[in-house]
Structure formats: C-alpha cells, structure tokens
C-alpha positions in Angstrom: 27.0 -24.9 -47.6 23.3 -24.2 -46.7 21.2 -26.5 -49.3 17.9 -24.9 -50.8 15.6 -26.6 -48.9 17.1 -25.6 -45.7 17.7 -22.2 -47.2 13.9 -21.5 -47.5 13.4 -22.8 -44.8 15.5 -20.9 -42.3 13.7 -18.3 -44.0 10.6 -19.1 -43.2 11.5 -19.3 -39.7 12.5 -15.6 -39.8 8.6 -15.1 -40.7 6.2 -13.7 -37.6 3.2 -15.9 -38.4 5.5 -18.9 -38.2 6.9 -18.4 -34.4 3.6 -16.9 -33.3 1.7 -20.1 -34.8 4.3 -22.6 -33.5 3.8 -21.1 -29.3 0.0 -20.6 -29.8 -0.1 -24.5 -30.5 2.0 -25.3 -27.6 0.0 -23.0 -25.1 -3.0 -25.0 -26.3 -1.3 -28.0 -25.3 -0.5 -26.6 -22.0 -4.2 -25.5 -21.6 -4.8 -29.2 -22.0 -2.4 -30.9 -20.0 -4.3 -31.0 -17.1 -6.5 -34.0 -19.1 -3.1 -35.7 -18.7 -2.1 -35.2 -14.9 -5.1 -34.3 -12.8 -5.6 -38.2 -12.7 -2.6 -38.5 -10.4 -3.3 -35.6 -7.7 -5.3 -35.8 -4.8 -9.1 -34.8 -4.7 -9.0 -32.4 -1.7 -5.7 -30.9 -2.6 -7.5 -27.6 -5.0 -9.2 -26.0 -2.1 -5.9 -26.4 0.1 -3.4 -24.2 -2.7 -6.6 -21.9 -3.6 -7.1 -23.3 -7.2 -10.6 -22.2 -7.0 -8.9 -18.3 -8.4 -7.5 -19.8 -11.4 -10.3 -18.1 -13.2 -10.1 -14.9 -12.4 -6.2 -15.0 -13.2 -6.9 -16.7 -16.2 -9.7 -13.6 -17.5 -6.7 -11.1 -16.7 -4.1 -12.7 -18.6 -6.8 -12.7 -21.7 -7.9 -9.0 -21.6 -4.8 -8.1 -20.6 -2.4 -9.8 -23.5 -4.8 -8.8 -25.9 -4.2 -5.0 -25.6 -0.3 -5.3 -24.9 -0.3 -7.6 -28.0 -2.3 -4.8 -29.8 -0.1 -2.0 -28.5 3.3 -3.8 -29.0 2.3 -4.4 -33.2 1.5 -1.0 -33.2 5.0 0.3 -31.8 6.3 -2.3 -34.4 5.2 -0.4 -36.9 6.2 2.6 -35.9 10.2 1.0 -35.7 9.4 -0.3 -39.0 8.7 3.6 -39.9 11.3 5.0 -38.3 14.1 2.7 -39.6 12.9 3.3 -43.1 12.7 7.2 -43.3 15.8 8.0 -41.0 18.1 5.2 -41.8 17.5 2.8 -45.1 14.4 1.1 -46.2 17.0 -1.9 -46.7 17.4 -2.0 -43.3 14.0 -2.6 -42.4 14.2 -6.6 -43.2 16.2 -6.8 -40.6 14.4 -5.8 -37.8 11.3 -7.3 -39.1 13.7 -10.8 -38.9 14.7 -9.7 -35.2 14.0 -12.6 -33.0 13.5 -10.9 -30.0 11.0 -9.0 -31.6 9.2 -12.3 -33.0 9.8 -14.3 -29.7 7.6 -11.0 -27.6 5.0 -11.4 -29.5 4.6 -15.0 -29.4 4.8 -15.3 -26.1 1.7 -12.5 -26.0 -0.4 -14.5 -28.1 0.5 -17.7 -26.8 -0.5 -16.5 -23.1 -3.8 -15.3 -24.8 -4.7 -18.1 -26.4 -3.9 -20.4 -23.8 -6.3 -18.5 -21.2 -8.9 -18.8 -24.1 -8.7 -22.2 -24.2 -8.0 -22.4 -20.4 -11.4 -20.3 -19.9 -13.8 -21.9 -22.6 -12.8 -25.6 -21.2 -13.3 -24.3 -17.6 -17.0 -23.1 -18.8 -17.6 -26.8 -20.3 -16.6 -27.9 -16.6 -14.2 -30.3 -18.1 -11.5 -30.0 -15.9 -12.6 -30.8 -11.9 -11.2 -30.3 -9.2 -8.0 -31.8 -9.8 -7.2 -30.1 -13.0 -8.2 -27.1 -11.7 -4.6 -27.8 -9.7 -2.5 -28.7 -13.1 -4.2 -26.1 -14.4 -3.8 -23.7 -11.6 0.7 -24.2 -11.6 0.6 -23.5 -15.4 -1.0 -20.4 -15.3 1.6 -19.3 -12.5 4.2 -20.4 -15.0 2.8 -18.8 -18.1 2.2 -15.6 -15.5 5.8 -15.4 -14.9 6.7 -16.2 -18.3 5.0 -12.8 -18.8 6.1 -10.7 -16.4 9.8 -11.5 -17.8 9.1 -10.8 -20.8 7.4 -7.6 -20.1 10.9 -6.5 -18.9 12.9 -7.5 -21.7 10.3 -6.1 -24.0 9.9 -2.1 -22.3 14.1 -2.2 -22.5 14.2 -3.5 -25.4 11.6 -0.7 -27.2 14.0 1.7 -25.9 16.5 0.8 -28.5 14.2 -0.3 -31.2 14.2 1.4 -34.3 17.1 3.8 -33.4 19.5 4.8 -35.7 22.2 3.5 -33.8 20.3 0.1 -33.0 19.2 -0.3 -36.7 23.0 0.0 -38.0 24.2 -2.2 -35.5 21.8 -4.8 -36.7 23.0 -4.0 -40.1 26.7 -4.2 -38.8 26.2 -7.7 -37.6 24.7 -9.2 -41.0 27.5 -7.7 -42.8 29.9 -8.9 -40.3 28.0 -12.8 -40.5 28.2 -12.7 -44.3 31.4 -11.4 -44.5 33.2 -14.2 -42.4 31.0 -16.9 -43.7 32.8 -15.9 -47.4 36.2 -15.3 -46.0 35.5 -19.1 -44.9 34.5 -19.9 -48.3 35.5 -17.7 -50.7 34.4 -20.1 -53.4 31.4 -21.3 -52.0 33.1 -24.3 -51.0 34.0 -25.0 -54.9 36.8 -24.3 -56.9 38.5 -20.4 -58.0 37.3 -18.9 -61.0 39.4 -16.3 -61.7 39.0 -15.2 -65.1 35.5 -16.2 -67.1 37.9 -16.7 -70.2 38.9 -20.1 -68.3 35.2 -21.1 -69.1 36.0 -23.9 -71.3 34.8 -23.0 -75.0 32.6 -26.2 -75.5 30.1 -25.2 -72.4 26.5 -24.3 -72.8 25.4 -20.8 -70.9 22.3 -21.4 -68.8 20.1 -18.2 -68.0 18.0 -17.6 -65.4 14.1 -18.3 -65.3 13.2 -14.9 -63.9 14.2 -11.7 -63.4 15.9 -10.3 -60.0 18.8 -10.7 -57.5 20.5 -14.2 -56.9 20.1 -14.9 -53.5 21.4 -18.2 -52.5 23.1 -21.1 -54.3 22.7 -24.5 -53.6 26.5 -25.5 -54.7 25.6 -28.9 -53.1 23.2 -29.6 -55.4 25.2 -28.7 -58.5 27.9 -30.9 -57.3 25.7 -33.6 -57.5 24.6 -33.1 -60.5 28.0 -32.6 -61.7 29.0 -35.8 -60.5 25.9 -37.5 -62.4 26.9 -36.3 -65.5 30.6 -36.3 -65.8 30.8 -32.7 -66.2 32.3 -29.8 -64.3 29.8 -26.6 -63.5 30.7 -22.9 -63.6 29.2 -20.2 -61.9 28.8 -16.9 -63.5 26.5 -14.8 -61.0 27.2 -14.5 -57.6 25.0 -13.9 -54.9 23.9 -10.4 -55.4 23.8 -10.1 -59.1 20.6 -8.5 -61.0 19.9 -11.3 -63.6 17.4 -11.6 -66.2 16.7 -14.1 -68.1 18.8 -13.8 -71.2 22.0 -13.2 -68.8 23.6 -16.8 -68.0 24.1 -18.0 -64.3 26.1 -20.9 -64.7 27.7 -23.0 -67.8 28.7 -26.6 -68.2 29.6 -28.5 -70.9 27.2 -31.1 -72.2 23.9 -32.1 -70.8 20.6 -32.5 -71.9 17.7 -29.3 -71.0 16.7 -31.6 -68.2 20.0 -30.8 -66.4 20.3 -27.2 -67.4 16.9 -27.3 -65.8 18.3 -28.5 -62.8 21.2 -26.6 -62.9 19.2 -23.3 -62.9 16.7 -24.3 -60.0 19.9 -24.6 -57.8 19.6 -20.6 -57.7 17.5 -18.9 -55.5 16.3 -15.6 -57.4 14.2 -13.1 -55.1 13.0 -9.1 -56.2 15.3 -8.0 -53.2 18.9 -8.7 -52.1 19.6 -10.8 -49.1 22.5 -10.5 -46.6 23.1 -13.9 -45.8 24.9 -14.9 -48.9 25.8 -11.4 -49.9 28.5 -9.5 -48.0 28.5 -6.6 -50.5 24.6 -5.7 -50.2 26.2 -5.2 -46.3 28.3 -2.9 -47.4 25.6 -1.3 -50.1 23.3 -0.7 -47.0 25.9 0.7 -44.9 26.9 3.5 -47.4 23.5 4.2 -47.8 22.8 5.0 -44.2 26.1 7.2 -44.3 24.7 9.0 -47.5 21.1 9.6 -45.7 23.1 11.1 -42.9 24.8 13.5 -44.8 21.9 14.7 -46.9 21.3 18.5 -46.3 18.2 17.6 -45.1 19.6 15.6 -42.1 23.1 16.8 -41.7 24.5 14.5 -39.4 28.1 13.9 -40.1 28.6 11.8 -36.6 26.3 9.2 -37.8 28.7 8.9 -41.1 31.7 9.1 -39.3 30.5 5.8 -37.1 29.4 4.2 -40.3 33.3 4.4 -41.6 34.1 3.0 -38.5 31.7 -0.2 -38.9 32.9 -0.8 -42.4 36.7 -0.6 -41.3 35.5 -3.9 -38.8 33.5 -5.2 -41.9 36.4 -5.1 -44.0 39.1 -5.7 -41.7 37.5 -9.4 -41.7 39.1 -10.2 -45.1 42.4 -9.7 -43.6 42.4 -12.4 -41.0 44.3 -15.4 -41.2 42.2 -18.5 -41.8 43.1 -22.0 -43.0 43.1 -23.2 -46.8 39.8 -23.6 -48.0 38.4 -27.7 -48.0 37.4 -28.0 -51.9 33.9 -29.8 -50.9 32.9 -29.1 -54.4 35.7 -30.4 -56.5 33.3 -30.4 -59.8 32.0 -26.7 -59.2 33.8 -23.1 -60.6 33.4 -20.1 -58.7 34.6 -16.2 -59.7 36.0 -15.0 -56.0 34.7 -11.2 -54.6 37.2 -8.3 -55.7 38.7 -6.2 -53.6 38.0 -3.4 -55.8 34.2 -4.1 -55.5 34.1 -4.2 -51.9 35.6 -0.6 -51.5 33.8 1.1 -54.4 30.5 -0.1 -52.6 30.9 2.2 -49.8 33.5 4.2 -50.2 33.0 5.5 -53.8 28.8 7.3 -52.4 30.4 8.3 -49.2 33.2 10.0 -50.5 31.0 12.5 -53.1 28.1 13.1 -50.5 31.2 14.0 -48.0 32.9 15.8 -50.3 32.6 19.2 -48.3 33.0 17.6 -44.8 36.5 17.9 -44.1 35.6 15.7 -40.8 34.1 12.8 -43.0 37.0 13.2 -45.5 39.4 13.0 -42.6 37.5 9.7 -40.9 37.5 8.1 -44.8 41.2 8.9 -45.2 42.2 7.0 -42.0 39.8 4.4 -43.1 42.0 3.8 -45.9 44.7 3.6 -44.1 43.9 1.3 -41.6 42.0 -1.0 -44.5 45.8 -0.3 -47.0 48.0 -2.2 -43.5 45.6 -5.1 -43.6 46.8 -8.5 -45.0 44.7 -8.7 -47.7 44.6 -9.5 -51.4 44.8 -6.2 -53.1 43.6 -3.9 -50.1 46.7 -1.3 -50.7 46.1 -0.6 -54.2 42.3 -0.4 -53.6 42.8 2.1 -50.6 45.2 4.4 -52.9 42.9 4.6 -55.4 39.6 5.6 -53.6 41.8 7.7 -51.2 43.0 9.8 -54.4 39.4 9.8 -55.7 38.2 11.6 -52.5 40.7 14.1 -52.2 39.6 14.7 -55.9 35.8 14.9 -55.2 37.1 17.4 -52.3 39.0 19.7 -54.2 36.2 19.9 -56.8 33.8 20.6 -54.0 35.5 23.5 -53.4 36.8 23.2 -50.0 39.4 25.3 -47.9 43.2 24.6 -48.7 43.6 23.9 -45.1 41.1 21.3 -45.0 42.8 19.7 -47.9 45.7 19.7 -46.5 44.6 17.6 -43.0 42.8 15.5 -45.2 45.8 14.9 -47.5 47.7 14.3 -44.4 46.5 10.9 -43.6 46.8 10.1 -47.2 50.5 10.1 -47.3 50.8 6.4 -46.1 48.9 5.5 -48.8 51.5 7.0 -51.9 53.7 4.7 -53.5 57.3 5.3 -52.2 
C-alpha cells in the first residue's frame, strides 16, 4: 500500500503549478545549454546553417505561446464549466488531474519561457557565434516539440469536457479503484468482519477533524503495531464522513502518543477521493445518470450507458484473483459489502427512472448480468434492488405493459 508521504505526494503531482514549474525550469536550462557546448563547435560554422535567424524564431515562439497559452486556460475553464453543469461537479477533479491537459500547458509555458530567456541572454550578447548554433538546434527542437503538441492538443479539445469523455474519465477511476481493492480487500491487513470482534479492552481513537477519510497509511500502523505489541483495528474506511467524536481505529493499550500516531496514519480531506474509494466511483456515476434523467435534461441514452459502465465496474469483483498476502498481519480491516456497492447506484437510478420503462429495462438486465457473476453476495443483492425497482415503477404509475417487459428480465433473478 501507498504510504502517506507518497500519497501526498502523488497528489501533488496531479497539481498544474507543479508540472508547469518543473518544464519551465528545464527549458531555462535548455536556454542555457549553449554556455555548455558552444566551446566545442567550430567558429565559422553559424553563418554556414543560418543561425544568425535564431532570433526572429525565437520572438515568434514568445508572442506566439503566450496567446495559445492564454487561449488554451480559457477553453479549460470552459471544460471545467461544462463538466460541472451537464455532468457532476464531482467529476470535475478529474479532468482538472488529466495529464494530458497538464502536460499542454507546460509544454506552452516552457517554450515561452525558454525564448524569454533565450531572447534576454541574446540582448546581453552572451552567447557568440557558436552558441548562437546550440542555441539555434534547440529552438528547432522545442519548435517541433510544439507543433506536436499543437496536434494532440486541437484533437484532444474536441473531446474535452464532453459528457461522454467526462464519464469515461470517471469510468476509469472507478474501474482503477475498484481492482486495486479487489487486490486488497483488506488493505493488505487482516478481515474484519464484524466490529463486535473488536476486542473489549481496546481504546476508540477519533479523528482530529472533520471530513471524508481519504487514504490510510496501513504501513504505518503496522509499524506501530509492531512497536507496541498490539494489534490495530480500523473502523472507517476510505470514504467515510468522520468527525471528531466518531472513532477511526482502536487498539488495545498505548499511551496518547501512539493514538496520536495512530490517528495521523489517516488522511482526512473536505471531499472524497477515488483512489482509495471505489464506492465514491460508483456515487459519481449514479449521479451523472440522475442528472441525465432530470426533466430538465431528459436524456435517458446517457443513463442507459451509465448502467452499462457500472455493470464493467462491478463485474470486477467477480474475477478470480489469488489469496490475498497478509502484509499487515497486526492490522484489522471491515471488507466493502456487496449490499453497499449496489445501493450506491442502483437505489438513485432506479426512483429517477421510475417512469422510463427503457431505463427500468437496461437496470433489470443490469441485475442480471451483476446476479451470474461469481461474487460474494451479488445474487441476493441483485434480487433485492431488482424488486425495489419494479416497486418504485409500479408506484410511478406506469403502463402494465411496461411492467410486464421490465418484469421480464427480472425472472432470473426469483428464487426457484
């Protein structure tokens, strides 16, 4: 498992500032790289290869990136805008993560910056002659650097900020969550299956703020289990609200300096995370789907692909993998319940679909498919949501013969 240090920061690589800060510092460098080489080169060779125009090249890749920089952040925004009104302002996060996204616009400010610097040495008449040549091939490099990234950027603004695009995206981080705990489904620690098994003597530790757990170090309570002789159990999942009079962990024993400890080893944020999370996936998923079948959008299709992205979600709990390593012999973990996973998505989708016979059809193969999967309580969990929406159906008031195609694909799912 990730540990917390590496946990923040592979988050702060997913920040803008970082990337765009890390290549303007290396195109500085290359800016001043010709200090290094021109040394070696001939004198006479900058006339022959027509270095002399590396200035003028250099004054249109500045003007230039500065106004496709400007004009990219604004269509950024825009995305940003559409993905939060016409699919889920959860979803935003993600695209603002997108490394594509991040890796365009570094490479625009890194060009532009390195013809600033390129263009203010120039002036200082620092270079010569023969730098002008190292200084000319890196600005034919960083030129061609542009130009393909220009192309991947126009095709790639055809997509961005698209419904479809943006629940892809949210697809995929369901998807990587979702294996990563079918992997683990004890974050590398022990089963917890009942918090009654909690042994009577331990000491509840609460959180020191408010908000969603994001991430737990389950390395780092390990170690500290180990230290003290003690065995840790974890009673909030990534994804719970806490506060702080609800407990996170308990262990038996140990002084405040260890419950201390124990607490820092959880990440707590004011928004969920995916990585961690595979249910805040599935929360964002249903969401889009309910946004689609608002009256004010009406657009069942949308829905009817969401079902189809959960049934892959899902369907990833029902593949074979091998027994779980215990890495964290000293640590307790509650596993996720089947239950949970389908009320997530299917209990909102099923009462904003509730007149749709098309949706109610698409959730009641859903079902199905989910109720012939190899997985821990899947059947009983299908049964009971595909009952509740045939409920929520009737109660909405639809046609008998919409009912009655929708009740259709339900028969699988009825106890012999």
């Amino acid at each position: 498992m990730t540990s917390k240090f590496f946990w923040h920061l592979r988050l702060l690589s997913r920040k803008l500032w970082v990337r765009a800060t890390l290549i303007s510092l290396l195109a500085a460098a290359a800016a001043l790289v010709a200090f290094v080489i021109s040394p070696y080169l001939p004198e006479d060779l900058s006339a022959e290869i027509g270095a002399d125009s590396v200035d003028n090249i250099l004054s249109i890749i500045a003007s230039s990136m500065l106004a496709v920089t400007t004009f990219s952040l604004s269509t950024m925004v825009t995305a940003y805008g559409a993905a939060t009104s016409n699919v889920t302002p959860r979803a935003t996060r993600l695209i603002m993560e997108d490394s594509t996204t991040q890796n365009v616009l570094a490479a625009f400010v890194g060009s532009f910056l390195y013809s600033l610097v390129a263009i203010i040495t120039l002036a200082m008449g620092a270079y010569g002659n023969r730098g002008r040549i190292v200084l000319f091939f890196v600005t034919i490099l960083v030129v061609v650097l542009i130009v393909v990234t220009l192309l991947r950027w126009i095709d790639y603004l055809m997509r961005l900020g698209r419904v479809g695009e943006t629940t892809k995206r949210v697809e995929q981080a369901a998807v990587r969550a979702m294996t990563q705990r079918h992997k683990q489904p004890y974050l590398g620690g022990r089963p917890l299956y009942d918090r009654k098994s909690v042994a009577t003597d331990c000491i509840e530790i609460c959180a020191p703020e408010i908000g969603y757990v994001d991430h737990i170090d389950t390395a780092a309570l390990q170690k500290l289990a180990e230290q003290h002789g003690t065995d840790i159990y974890v009673l909030a999942l990534p994804g719970t609200f806490i506060d702080t009079k609800r407990a996170v962990a308990a262990t038996s024993g140990g002084d405040q300096n260890l419950h201390d400890k124990i607490a820092k080893a959880f990440s707590i944020d004011a928004e969920r995370s995916f990585d961690q999370d595979p249910r805040f996936g599935l929360i964002v998923l249903a969401e889009i789907a309910q946004r689609a079948l608002s009256p004010a959008v009406n657009d069942p299709g949308t829905a009817i692909d969401v079902i189809g992205r959960v049934v892959r979600v899902l369907s990833i709990w029902g593949e074979r993998v091998d027994a779980e390593d215990v890495l964290f012999p000293n640590i307790h973990v509650s596993p996720i319940v089947a239950e949970e996973l389908f009320d997530d998505f299917f209990l909102p989708v099923a009462r904003d679909g509730a007149g749709l016979v098309e949706v109610q059809v698409r959730l009641q193969k859903a079902l199905s498919a989910l109720a012939r999967l190899d997985a821990p309580h899947y059947r009983e969990a299908a049964a009971k949501h595909a009952a509740l929406a045939l409920d929520r159906m009737r109660n909405a008031g639809g046609m008998e013969i919409d009912i009655s195609r929708a009740e259709a694909f339900a028969l699988a799912l009825r106890p012999a």
